[in-house]
DRENDO-1510 file (C-alpha; in Angstrom, 1 decimal, always signed):
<recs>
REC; n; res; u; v; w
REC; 1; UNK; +0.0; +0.0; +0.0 .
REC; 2; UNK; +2.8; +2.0; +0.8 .
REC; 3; UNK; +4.4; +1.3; -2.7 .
REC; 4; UNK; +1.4; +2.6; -4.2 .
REC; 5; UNK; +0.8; +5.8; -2.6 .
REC; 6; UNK; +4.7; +6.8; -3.1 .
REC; 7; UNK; +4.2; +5.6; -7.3 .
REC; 8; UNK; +1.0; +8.1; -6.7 .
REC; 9; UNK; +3.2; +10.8; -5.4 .
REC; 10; UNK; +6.0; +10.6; -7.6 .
REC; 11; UNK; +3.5; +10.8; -10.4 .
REC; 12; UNK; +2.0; +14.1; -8.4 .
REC; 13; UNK; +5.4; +15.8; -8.1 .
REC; 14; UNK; +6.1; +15.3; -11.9 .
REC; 15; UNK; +3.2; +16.4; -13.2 .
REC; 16; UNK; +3.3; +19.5; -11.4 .
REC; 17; UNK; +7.5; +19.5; -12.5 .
REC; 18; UNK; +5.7; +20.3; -15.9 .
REC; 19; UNK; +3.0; +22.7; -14.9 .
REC; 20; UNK; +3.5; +26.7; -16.1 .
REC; 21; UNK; +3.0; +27.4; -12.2 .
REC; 22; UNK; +6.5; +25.6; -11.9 .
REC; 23; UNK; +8.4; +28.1; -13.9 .
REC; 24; UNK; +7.2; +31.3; -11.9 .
REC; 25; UNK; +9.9; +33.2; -10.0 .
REC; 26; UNK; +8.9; +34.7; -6.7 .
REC; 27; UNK; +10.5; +37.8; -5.0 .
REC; 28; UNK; +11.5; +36.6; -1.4 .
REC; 29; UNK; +12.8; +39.7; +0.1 .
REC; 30; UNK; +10.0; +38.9; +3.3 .
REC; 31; UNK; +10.5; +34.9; +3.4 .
REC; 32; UNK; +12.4; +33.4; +6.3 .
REC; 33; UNK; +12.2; +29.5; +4.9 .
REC; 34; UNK; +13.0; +28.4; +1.3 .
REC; 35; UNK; +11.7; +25.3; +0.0 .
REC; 36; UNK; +14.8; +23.7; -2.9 .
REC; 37; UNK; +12.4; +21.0; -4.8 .
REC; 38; UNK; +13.8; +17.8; -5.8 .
REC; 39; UNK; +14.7; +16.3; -8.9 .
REC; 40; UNK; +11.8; +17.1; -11.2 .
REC; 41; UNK; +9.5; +17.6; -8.5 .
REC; 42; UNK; +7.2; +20.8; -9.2 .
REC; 43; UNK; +6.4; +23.9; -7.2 .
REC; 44; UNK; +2.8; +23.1; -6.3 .
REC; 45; UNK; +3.8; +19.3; -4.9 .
REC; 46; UNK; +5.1; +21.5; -1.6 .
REC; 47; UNK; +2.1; +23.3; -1.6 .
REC; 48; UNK; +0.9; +21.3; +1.9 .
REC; 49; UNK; +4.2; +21.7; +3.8 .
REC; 50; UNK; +4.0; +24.8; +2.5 .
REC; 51; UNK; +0.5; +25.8; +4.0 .
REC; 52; UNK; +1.5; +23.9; +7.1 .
REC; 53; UNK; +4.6; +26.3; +7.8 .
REC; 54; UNK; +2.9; +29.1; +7.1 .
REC; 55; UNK; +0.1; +28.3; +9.9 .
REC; 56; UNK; +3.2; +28.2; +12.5 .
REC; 57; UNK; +3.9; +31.7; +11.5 .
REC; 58; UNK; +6.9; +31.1; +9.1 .
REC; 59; UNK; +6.9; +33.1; +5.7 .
REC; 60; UNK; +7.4; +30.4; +3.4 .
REC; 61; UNK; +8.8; +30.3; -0.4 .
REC; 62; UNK; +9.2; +27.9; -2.8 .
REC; 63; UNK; +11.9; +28.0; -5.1 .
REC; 64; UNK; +11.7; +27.4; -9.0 .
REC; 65; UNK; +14.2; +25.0; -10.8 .
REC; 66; UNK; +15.5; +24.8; -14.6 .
REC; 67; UNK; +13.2; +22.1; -16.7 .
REC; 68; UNK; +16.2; +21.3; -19.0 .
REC; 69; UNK; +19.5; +23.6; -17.3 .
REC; 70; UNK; +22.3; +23.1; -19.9 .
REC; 71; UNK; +25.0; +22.2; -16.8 .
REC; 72; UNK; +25.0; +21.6; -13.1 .
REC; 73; UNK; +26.3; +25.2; -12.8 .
REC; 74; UNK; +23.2; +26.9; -14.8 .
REC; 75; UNK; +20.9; +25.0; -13.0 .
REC; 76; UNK; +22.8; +25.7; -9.3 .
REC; 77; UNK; +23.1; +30.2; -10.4 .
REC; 78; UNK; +19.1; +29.7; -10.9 .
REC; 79; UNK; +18.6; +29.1; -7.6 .
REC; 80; UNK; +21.3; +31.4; -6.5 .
REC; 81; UNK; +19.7; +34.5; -7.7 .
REC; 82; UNK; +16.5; +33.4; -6.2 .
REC; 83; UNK; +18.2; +33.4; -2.9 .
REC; 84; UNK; +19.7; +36.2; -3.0 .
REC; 85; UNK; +16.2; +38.3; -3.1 .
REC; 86; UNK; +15.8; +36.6; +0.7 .
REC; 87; UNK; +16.8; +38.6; +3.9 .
REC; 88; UNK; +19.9; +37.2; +4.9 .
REC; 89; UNK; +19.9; +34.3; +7.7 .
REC; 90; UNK; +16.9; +32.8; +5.6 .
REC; 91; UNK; +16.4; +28.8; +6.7 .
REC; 92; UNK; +16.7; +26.6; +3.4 .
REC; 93; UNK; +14.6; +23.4; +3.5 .
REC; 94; UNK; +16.0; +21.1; +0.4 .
REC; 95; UNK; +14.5; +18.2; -0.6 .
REC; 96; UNK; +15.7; +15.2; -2.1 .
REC; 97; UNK; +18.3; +16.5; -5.0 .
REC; 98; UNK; +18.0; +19.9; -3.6 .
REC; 99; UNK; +19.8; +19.3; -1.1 .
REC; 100; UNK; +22.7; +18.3; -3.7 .
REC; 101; UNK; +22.6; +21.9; -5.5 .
REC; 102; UNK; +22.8; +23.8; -2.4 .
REC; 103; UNK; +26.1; +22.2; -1.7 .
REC; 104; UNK; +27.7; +24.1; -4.6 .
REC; 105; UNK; +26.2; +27.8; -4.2 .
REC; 106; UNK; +28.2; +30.4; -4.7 .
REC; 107; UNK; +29.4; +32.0; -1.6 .
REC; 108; UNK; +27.3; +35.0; -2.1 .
REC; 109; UNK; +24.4; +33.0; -1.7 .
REC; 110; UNK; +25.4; +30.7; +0.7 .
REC; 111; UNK; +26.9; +33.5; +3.3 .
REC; 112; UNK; +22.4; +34.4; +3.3 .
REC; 113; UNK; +21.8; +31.1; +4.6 .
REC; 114; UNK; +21.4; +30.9; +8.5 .
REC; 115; UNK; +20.3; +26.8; +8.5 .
REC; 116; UNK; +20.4; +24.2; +6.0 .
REC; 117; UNK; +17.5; +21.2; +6.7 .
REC; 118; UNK; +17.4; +18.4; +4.2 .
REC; 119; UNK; +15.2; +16.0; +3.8 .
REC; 120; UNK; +16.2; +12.3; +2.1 .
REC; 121; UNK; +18.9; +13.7; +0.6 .
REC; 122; UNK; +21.4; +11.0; -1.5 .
REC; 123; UNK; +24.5; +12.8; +0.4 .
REC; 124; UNK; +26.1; +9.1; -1.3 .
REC; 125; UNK; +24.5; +9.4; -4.3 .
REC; 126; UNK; +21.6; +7.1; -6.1 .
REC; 127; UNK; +21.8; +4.4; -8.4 .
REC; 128; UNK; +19.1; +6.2; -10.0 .
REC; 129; UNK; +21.1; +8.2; -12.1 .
REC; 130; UNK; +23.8; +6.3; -12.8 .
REC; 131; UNK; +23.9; +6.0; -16.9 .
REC; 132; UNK; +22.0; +9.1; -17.0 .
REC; 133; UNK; +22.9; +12.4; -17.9 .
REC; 134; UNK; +22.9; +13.4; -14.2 .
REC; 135; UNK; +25.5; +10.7; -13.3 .
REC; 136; UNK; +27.7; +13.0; -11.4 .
REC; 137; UNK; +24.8; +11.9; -8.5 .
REC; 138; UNK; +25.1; +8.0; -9.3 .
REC; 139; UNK; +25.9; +5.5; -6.0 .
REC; 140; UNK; +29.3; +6.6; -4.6 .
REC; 141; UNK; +30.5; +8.7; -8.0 .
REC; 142; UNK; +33.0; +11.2; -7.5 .
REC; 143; UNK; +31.4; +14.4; -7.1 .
REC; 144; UNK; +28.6; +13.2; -4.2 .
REC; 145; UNK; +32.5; +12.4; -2.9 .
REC; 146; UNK; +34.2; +15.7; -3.5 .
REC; 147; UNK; +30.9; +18.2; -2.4 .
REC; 148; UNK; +29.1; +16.3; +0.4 .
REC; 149; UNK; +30.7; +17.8; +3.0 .
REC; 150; UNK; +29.9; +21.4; +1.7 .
REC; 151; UNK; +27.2; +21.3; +3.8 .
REC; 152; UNK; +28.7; +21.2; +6.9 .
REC; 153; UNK; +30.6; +25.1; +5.9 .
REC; 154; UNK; +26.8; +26.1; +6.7 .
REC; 155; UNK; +26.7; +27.6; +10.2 .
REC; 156; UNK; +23.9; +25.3; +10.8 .
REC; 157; UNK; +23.0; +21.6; +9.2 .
REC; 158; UNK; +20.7; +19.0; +9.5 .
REC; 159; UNK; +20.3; +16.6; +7.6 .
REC; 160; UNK; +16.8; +14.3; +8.0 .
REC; 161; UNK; +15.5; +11.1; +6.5 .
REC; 162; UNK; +13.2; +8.4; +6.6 .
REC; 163; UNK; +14.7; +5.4; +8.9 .
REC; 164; UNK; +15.1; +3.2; +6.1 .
REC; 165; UNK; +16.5; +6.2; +3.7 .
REC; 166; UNK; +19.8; +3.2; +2.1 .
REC; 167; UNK; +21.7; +6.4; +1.1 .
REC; 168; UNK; +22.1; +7.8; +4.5 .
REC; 169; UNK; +22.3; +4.7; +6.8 .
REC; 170; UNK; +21.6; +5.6; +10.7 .
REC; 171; UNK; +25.1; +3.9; +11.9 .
REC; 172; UNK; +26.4; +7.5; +10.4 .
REC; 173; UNK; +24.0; +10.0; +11.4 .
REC; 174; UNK; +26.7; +10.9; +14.8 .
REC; 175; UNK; +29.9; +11.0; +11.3 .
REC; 176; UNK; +28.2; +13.7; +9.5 .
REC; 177; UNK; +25.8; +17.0; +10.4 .
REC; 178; UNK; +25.3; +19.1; +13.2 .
REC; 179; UNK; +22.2; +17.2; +16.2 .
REC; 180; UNK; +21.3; +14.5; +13.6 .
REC; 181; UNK; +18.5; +13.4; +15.6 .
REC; 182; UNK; +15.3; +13.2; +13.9 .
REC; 183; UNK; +13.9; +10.7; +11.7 .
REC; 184; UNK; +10.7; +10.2; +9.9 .
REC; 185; UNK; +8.6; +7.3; +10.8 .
REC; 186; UNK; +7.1; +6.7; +7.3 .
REC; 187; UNK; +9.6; +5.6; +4.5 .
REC; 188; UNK; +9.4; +7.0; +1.3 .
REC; 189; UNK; +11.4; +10.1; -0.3 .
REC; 190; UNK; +8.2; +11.7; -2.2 .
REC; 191; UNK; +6.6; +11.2; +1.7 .
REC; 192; UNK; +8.2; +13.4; +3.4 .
REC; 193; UNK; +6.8; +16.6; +2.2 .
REC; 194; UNK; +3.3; +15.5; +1.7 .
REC; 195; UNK; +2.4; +12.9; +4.7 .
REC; 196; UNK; +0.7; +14.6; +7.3 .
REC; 197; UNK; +2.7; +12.7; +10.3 .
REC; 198; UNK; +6.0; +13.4; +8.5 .
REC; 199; UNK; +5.0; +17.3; +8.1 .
REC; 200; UNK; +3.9; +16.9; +11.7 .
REC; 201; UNK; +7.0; +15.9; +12.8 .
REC; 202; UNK; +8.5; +18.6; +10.9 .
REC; 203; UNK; +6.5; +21.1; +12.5 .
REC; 204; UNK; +7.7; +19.7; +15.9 .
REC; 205; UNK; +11.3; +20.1; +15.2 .
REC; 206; UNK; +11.0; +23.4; +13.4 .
REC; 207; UNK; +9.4; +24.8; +16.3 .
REC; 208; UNK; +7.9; +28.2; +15.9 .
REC; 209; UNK; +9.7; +31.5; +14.5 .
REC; 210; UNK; +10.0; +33.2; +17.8 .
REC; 211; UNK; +12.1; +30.0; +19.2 .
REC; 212; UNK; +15.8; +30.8; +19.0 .
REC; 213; UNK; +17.7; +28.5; +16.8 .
REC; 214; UNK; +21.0; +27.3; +19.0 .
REC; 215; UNK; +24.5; +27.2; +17.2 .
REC; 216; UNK; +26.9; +25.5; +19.0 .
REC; 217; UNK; +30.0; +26.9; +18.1 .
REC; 218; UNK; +33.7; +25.1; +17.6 .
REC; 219; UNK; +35.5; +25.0; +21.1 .
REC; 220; UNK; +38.4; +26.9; +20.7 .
REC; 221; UNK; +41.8; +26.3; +20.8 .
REC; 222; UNK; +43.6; +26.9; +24.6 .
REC; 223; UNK; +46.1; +29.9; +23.7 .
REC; 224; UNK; +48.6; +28.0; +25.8 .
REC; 225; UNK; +48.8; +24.8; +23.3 .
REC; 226; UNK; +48.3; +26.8; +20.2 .
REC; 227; UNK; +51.7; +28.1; +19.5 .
REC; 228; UNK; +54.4; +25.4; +20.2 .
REC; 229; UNK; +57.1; +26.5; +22.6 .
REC; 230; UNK; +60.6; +27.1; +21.9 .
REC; 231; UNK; +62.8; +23.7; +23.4 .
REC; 232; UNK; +66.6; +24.5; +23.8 .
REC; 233; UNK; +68.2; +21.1; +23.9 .
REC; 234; UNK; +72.5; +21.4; +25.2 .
REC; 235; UNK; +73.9; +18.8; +22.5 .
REC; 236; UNK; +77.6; +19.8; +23.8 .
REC; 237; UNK; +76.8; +16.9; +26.7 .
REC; 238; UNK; +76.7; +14.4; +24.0 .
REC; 239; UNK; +80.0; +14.6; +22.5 .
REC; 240; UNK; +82.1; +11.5; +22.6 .
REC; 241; UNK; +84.6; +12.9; +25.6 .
REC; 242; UNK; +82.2; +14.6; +27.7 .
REC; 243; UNK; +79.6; +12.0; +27.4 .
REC; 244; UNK; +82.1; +9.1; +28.5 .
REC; 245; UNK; +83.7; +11.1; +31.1 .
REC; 246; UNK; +79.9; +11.8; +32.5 .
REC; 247; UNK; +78.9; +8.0; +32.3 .
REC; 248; UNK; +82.1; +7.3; +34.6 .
REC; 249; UNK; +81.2; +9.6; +37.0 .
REC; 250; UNK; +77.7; +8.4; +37.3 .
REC; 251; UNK; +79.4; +4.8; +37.9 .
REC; 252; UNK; +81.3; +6.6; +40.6 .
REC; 253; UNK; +78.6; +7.8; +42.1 .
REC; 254; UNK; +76.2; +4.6; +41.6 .
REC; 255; UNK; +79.3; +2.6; +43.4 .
REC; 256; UNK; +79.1; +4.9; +46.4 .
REC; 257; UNK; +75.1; +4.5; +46.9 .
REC; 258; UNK; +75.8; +1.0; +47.0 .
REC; 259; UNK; +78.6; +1.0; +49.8 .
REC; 260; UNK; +76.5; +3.5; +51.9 .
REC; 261; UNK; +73.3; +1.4; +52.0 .
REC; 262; UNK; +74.9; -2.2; +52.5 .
REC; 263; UNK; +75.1; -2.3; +56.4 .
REC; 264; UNK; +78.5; -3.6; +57.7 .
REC; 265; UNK; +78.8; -7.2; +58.6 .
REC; 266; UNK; +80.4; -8.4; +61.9 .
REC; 267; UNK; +83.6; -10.3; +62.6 .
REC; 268; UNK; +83.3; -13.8; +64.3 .
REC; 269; UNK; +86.2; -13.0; +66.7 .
REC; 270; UNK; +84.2; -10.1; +68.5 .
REC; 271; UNK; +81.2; -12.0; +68.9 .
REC; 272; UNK; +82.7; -14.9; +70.7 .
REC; 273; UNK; +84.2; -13.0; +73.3 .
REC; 274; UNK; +80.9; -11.3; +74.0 .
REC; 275; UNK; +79.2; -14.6; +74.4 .
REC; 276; UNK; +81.8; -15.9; +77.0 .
REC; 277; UNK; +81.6; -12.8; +79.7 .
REC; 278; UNK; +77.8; -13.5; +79.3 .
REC; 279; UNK; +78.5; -17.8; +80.7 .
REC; 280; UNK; +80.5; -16.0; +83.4 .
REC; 281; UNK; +78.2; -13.6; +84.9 .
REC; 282; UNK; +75.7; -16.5; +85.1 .
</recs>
């Protein structure tokens, strides 16, 4: 049943890929979240999270994304100068391969971007689009390799998934992101932006916009450790004639430590004696 209802949202999120609604551009100079769509995933398919966000308070836009970009690059400047309308410290919620593009904004765009969610991102790529023209994304190719840890030059990133996401396996959720705590009860990539008790969950976590969002920053360095001290080492005690003249001096003085803490033994002859004027005052 589950199988089904994902084929049924797949279908949902291409058809609105190919809607004219998909190619509008909107101006996001008041937004403080940004929804990146997935690979061929359409405007309008976020429509619900959408709504939902909005209802906590949050001024919520959805990004557009190139039907046919000739390169990775074109496709990644599209969003860029969509972002770059937003207020700076704007929270970017990217889904699926959204969260792939975001890795490679320009710094411009990036330095507006407070916090960095994703959602069922293939941070190791997908066997999906290996033999296609997006192969750079295939299972383990090298550019998931080279960019995935872009995300973490974000001040703040979390990455979320579905428990059984196979691209982002839960044995690694403490290796990579920032709090990786939260995951999705109901499989499916399509379902986490359009299941009511994965949007609920979202909800949850997102909190409201008057909660403060907590950046932990890097301990830093102790001042005494950070600059390595000068050691002046006196190598003139290792040459040949003052080294051996040193070492027979210590046997000197190692021979004398022994001589002072053996106790003297004594003599036979003045024991005997001793032993006799005891008989004779009995």
């Amino acid at each position: 049943m589950f199988r089904f209802i994902e084929y049924l949202e797949r279908f949902w999120a291409l058809l609105s890929f190919y809607l004219p609604s998909h190619l509008f551009v909107e101006n996001n100079k008041d937004k403080n979240i940004l929804i990146v769509p997935g690979f061929r995933a359409g405007r309008s398919y976020y429509s619900r999270l959408k709504s939902n966000l909005d209802n906590l308070g949050f001024k919520v836009g959805i990004l557009s994304t190139l039907r046919d970009p000739l390169s990775l690059e074109e496709a990644v400047q599209y969003l860029a100068n969509q972002i770059l309308t937003a207020p700076n410290e704007v929270t970017l919620i990217a889904h699926n391969t959204g969260g792939l593009l975001v890795l490679i904004l320009p710094d411009e765009a990036r330095r507006k971007v407070k916090r960095l969610i994703t959602l069922g991102t293939p941070f190791h790529g997908s066997d999906r689009f290996t033999n296609t023209r997006q192969s750079y994304w295939g299972f383990e190719a090298d550019w998931v390799k080279t960019n995935y840890k872009n995300a973490l030059s974000f001040p703040l990133f979390q990455p979320l998934s579905a428990i059984e996401d196979f691209s982002f396996p839960p044995q690694e959720s403490t290796e990579f992101g920032q709090g990786r705590d939260l995951w999705f009860d109901i499989p499916g990539n399509y379902n986490l932006v359009r299941r009511n008790e994965n949007i609920r969950t979202l909800r949850e976590f997102l909190g409201t916009p008057k909660d403060s969002i907590a950046i932990i920053s890097p301990p830093k360095a102790n001042p005494e450790f950070a600059v390595p001290k000068k050691i002046e080492v006196d190598f003139s005690k290792y040459e040949p004639s003052v080294y051996k003249k040193n070492q027979k001096q210590l046997a000197v003085k190692k021979k004398s430590a022994v001589k002072k803490t053996t106790p003297a033994k004594k003599s036979k002859s003045t024991a005997k004696p001793k032993a006799k004027k005891k008989a004779k005052k009995r």
